[in-house]
Z-matrix of the N, CA and C atoms (Angstrom, degrees):
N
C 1 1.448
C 2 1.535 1 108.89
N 3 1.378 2 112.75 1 131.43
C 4 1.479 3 110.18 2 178.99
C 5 1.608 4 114.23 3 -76.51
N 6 1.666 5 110.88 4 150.77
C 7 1.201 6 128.79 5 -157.50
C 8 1.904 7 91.21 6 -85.01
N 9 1.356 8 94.62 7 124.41
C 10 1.818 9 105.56 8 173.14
C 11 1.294 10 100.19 9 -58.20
N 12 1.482 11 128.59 10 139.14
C 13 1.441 12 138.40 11 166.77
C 14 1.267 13 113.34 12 -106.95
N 15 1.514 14 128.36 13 140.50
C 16 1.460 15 118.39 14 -158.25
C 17 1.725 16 82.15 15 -101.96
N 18 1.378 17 91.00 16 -176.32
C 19 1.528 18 99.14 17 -175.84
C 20 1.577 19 128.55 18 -60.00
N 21 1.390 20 111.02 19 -26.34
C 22 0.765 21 148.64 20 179.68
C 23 1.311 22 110.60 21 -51.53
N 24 1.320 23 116.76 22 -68.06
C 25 1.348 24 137.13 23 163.39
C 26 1.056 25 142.21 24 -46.08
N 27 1.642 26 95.33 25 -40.01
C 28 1.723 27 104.81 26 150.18
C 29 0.783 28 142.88 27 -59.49
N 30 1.628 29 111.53 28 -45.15
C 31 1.300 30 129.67 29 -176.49
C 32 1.933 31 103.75 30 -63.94
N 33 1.533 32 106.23 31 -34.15
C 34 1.201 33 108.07 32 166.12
C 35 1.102 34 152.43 33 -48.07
N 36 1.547 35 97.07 34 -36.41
C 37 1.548 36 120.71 35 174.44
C 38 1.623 37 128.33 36 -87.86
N 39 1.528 38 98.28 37 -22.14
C 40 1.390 39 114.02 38 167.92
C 41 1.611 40 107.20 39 -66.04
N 42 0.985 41 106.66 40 -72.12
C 43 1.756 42 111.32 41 176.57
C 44 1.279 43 114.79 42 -51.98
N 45 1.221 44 146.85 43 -34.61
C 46 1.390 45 157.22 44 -164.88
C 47 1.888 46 84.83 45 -71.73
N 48 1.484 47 104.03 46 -57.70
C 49 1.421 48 95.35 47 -157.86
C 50 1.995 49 104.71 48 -65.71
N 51 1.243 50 90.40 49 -41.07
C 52 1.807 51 100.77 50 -164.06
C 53 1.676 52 86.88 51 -61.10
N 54 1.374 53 139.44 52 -27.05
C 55 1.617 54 135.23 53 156.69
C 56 1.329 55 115.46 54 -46.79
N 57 1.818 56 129.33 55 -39.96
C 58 1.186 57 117.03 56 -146.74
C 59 1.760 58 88.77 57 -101.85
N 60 1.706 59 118.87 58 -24.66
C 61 0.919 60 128.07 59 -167.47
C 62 2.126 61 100.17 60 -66.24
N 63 1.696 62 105.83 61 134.90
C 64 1.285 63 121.97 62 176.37
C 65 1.591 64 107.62 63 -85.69
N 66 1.252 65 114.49 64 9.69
C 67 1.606 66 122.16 65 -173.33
C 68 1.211 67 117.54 66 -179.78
N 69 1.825 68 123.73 67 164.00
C 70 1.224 69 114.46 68 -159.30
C 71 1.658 70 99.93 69 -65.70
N 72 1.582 71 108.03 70 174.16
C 73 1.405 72 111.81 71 175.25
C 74 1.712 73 107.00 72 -137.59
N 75 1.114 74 113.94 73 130.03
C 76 1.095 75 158.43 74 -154.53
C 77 1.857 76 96.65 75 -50.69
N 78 0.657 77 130.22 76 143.65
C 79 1.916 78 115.87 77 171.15
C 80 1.178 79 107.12 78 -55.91
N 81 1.784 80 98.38 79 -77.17
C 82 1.826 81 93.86 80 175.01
C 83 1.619 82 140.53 81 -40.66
N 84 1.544 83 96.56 82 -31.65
C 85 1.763 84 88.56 83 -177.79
C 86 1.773 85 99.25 84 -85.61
N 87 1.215 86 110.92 85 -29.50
C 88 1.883 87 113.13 86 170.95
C 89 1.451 88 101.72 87 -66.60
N 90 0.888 89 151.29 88 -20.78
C 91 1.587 90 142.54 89 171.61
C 92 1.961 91 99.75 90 -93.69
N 93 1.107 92 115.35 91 -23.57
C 94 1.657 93 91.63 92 -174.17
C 95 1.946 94 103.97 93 -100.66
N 96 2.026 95 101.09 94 -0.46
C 97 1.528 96 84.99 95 -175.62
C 98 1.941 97 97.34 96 -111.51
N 99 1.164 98 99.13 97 4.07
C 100 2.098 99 109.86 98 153.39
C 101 1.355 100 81.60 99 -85.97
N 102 1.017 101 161.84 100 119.54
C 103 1.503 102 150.52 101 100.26
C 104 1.821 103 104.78 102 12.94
N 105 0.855 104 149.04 103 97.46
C 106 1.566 105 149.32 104 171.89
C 107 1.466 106 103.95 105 -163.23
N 108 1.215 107 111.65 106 160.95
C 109 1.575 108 140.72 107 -178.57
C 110 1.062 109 94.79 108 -85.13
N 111 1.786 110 126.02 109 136.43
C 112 1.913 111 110.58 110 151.46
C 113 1.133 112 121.21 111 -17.99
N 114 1.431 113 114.23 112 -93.95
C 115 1.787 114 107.70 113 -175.92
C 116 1.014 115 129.39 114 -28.45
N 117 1.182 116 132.63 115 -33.25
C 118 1.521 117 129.67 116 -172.05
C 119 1.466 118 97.56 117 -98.88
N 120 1.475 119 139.04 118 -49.41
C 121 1.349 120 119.20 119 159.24
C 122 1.077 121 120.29 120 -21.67
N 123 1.567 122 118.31 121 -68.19
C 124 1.700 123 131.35 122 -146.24
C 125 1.797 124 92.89 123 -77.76
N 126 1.191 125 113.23 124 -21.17
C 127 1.879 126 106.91 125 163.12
C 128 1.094 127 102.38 126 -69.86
N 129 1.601 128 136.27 127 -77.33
C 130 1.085 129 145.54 128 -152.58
C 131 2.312 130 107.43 129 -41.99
N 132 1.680 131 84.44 130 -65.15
C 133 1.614 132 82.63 131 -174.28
C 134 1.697 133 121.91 132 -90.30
N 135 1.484 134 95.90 133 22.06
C 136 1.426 135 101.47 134 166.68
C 137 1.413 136 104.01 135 -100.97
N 138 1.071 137 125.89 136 -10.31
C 139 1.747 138 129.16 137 -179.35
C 140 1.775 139 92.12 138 -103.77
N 141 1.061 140 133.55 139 -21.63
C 142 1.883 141 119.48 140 -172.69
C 143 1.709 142 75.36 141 -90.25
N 144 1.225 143 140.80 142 -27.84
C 145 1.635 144 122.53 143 -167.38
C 146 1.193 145 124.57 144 -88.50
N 147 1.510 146 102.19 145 -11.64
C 148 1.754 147 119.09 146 165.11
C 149 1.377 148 128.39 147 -80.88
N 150 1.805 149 80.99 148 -26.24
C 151 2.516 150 94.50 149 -174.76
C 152 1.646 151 82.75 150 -97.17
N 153 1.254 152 124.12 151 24.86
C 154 1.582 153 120.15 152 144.05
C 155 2.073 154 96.06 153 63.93
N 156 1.692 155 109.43 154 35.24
C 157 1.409 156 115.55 155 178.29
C 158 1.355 157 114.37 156 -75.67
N 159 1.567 158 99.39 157 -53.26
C 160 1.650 159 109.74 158 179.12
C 161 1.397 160 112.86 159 -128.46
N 162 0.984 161 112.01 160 173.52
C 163 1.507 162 131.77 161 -168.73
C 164 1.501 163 102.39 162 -99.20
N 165 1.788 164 107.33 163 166.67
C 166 1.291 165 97.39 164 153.36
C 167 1.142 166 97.63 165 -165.67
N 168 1.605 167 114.10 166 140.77
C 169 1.864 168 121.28 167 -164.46
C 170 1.466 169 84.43 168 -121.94
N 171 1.909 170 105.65 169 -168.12
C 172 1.263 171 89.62 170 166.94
C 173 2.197 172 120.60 171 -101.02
N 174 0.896 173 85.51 172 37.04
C 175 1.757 174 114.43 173 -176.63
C 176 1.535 175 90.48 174 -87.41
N 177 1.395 176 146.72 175 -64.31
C 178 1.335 177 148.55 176 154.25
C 179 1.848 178 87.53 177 -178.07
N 180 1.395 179 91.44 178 -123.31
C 181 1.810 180 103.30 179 -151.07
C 182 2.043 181 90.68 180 -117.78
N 183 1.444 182 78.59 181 161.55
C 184 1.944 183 91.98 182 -178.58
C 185 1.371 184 98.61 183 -151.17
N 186 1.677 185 100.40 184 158.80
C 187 1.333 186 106.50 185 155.64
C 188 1.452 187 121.73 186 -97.22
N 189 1.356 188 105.97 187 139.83
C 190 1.388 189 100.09 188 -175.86
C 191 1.636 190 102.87 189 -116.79
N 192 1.626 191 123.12 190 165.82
C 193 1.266 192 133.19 191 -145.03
C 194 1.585 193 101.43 192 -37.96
N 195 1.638 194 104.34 193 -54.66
C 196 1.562 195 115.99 194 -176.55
C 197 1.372 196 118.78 195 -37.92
N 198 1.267 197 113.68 196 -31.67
C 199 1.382 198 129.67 197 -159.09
C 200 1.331 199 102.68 198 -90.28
N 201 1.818 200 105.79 199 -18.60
C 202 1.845 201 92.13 200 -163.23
C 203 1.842 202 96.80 201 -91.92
N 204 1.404 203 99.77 202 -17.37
C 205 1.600 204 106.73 203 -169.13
C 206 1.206 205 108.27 204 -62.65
N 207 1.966 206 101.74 205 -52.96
C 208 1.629 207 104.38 206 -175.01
C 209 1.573 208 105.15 207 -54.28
N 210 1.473 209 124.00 208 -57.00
C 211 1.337 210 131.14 209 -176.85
C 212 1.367 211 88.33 210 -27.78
N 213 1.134 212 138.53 211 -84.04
C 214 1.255 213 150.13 212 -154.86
C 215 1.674 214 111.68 213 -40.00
N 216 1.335 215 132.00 214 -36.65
C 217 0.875 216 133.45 215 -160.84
C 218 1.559 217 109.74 216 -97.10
N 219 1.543 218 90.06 217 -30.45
C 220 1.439 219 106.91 218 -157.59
C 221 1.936 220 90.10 219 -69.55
N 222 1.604 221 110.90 220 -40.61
C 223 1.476 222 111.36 221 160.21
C 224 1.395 223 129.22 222 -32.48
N 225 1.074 224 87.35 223 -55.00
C 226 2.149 225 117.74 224 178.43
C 227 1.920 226 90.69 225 -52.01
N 228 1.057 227 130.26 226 -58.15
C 229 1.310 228 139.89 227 -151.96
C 230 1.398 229 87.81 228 -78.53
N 231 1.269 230 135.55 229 -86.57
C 232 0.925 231 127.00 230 -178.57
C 233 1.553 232 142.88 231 -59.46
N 234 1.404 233 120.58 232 -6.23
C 235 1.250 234 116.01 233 141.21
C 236 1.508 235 147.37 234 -54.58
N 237 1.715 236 92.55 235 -25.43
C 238 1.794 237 117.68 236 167.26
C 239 1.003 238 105.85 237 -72.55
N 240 1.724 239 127.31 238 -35.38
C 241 1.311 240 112.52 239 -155.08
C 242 1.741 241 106.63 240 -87.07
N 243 1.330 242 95.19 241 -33.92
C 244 1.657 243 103.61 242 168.06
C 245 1.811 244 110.12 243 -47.92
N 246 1.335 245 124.76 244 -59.04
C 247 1.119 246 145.78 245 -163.82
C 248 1.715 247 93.48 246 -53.27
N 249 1.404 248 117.89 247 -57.48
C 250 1.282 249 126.92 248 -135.60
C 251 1.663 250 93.98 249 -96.98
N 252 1.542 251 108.90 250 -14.81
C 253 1.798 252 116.70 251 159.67
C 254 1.266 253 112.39 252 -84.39
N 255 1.430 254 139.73 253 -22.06
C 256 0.973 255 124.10 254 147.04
C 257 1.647 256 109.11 255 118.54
């Protein structure tokens, strides 16, 4: 059974990837390499495209600076939380 991901996590993994990515990425292949359903994608990166995380041309989606900071923190956050479970 797959492990529930809190929001947190998502939001994590979306940005992590659009970081590792050397070019924009596509909706569809960014929604099938987050593991997510449409709907819950099209929530997820319609709220990272409003807190102004990523971009989107018609090339697909990016992270832009904002996006690399939060990424950054969101790391910071979750390294404690690992730590602090033990």
């Amino acid at each position: 059974m797959p492990k529930h991901r809190s929001k947190i996590e998502i939001m994590y993994t979306i940005l992590k990837v659009l970081r590792e990515s050397e070019t924009e990425v596509k909706k569809t292949h960014l929604m099938y390499l987050v593991g997510l359903n449409y709907d819950v994608f099209s929530k997820y990166i319609s709220r990272i495209e409003k807190l102004g995380l990523v971009r989107v041309n018609k090339e697909g989606y990016s992270l832009t600076d904002s996006g690399k900071r939060e990424l950054e923190m969101i790391e910071n956050y979750l390294t404690i939380e690992r730590k602090l479970k033990g």
